[in-house]
C-alpha positions in Angstrom: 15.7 -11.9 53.1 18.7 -13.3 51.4 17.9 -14.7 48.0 20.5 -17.4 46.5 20.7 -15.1 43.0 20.2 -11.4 42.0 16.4 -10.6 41.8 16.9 -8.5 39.4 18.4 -10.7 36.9 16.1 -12.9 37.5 13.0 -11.0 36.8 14.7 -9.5 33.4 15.3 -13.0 32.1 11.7 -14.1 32.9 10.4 -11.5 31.4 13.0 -12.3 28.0 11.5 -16.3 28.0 7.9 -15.0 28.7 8.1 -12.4 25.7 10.2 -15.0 23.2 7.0 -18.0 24.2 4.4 -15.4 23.6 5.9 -14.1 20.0 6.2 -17.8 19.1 2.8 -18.3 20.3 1.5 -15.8 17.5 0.0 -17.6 14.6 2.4 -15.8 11.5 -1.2 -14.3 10.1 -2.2 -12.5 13.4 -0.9 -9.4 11.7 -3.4 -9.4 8.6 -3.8 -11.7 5.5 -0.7 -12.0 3.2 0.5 -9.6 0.9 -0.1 -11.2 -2.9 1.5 -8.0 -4.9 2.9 -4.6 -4.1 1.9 -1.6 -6.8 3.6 2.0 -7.1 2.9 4.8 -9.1 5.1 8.0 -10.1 3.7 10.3 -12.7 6.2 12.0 -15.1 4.8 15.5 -14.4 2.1 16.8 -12.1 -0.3 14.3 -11.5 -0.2 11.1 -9.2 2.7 8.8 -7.0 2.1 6.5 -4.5 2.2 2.7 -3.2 1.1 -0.3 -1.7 -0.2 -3.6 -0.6 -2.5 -6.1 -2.3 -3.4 -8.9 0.5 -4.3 -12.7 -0.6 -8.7 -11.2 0.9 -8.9 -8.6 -1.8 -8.4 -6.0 0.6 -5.8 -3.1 -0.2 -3.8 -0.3 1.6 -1.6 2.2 0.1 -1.6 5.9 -0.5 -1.8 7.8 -3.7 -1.3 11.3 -3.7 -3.1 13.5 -7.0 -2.5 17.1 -7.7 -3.9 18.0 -10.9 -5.1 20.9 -13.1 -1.6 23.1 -11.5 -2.6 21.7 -7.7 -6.4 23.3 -8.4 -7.4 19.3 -7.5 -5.4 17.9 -5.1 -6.8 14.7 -3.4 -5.5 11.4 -1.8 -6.8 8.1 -2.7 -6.6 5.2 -0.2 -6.9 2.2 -1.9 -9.2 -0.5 -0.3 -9.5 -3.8 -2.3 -8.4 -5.4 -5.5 -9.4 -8.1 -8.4 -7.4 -10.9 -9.3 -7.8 -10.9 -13.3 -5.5 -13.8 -13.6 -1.8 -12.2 -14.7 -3.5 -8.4 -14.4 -5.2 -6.6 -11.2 -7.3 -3.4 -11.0 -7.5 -1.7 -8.3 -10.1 0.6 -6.3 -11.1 2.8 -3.2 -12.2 6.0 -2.4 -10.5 9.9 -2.7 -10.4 12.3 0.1 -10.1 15.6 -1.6 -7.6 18.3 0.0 -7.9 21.2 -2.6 -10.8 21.2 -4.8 -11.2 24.8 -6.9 -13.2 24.0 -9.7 -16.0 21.8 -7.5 -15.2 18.4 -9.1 -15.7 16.4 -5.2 -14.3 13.2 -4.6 -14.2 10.8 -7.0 -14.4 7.2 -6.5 -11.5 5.6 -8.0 -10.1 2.0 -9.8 -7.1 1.6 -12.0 -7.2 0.6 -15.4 -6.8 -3.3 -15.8 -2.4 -3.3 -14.7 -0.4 -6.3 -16.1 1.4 -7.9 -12.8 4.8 -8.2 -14.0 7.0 -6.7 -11.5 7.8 -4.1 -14.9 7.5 -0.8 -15.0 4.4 -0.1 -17.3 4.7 3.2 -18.9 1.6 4.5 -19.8 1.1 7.8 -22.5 -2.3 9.6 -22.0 -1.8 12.6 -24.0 -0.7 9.9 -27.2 2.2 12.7 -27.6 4.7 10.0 -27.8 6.3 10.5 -24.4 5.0 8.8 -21.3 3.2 10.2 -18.5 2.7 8.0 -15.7 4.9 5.0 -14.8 3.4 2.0 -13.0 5.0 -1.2 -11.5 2.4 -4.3 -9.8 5.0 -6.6 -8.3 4.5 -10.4 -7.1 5.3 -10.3 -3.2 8.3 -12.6 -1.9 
């Protein structure tokens, strides 16, 4: 059968138009709620660094990665959900431990109550003078 046009060509450009009308069909918040903030953490020495999302729900996702006591505790902690304290979030979610020498198990985790300022927070545990732990919560767009 003779066809007035290339098959080919015309079965590539459907499937272009069906794939661009079905992307525009996708309500914008298919993918998840919207990201409010974004938080990161980088400790000066051993201890914790790590990221993520805070959505408009309360819900969370990230990875933090802890090695403390000279990597005799090493654990990740996946962050799950947040709380809008007006200007200041904390955040929480569980620890999966990887290395755990000294029997201390997983530890449920939140933050302390972090200013959302898009500046880096620097944060001195040991009161020596010199901080430990840098971390940033950052308005989204």
């Amino acid at each position: 059968m003779n066809l007035p046009f290339p098959a080919r060509t015309t079965t590539a450009a459907g499937m272009v138009v069906a794939t661009l009308l079905l992307l525009a069909a996708i309500p914008a918040n298919a993918v998840g709620p919207q990201v409010v903030y974004t938080f990161s953490v980088a400790d000066l020495g051993q201890g914790l660094w790590g990221g993520g999302q805070l959505r408009a729900d309360g819900s969370a996702n990230g990875h933090v990665a802890f090695s403390f006591l000279n990597g005799n505790y090493v654990a990740h902690h996946h962050p799950e959900f947040w709380v809008d304290l007006g200007g200041a979030v904390i955040i929480c979610g569980p620890s999966h431990v990887i290395r755990d020498t000294f029997g201390i198990g997983p530890q449920p985790f939140c933050s302390p109550v972090l200013p959302v300022t898009g500046q880096p927070l620097l944060i001195d545990f040991d009161t020596d003078g010199n901080p430990d732990l840098v971390i940033r919560v950052t308005p989204a767009n």
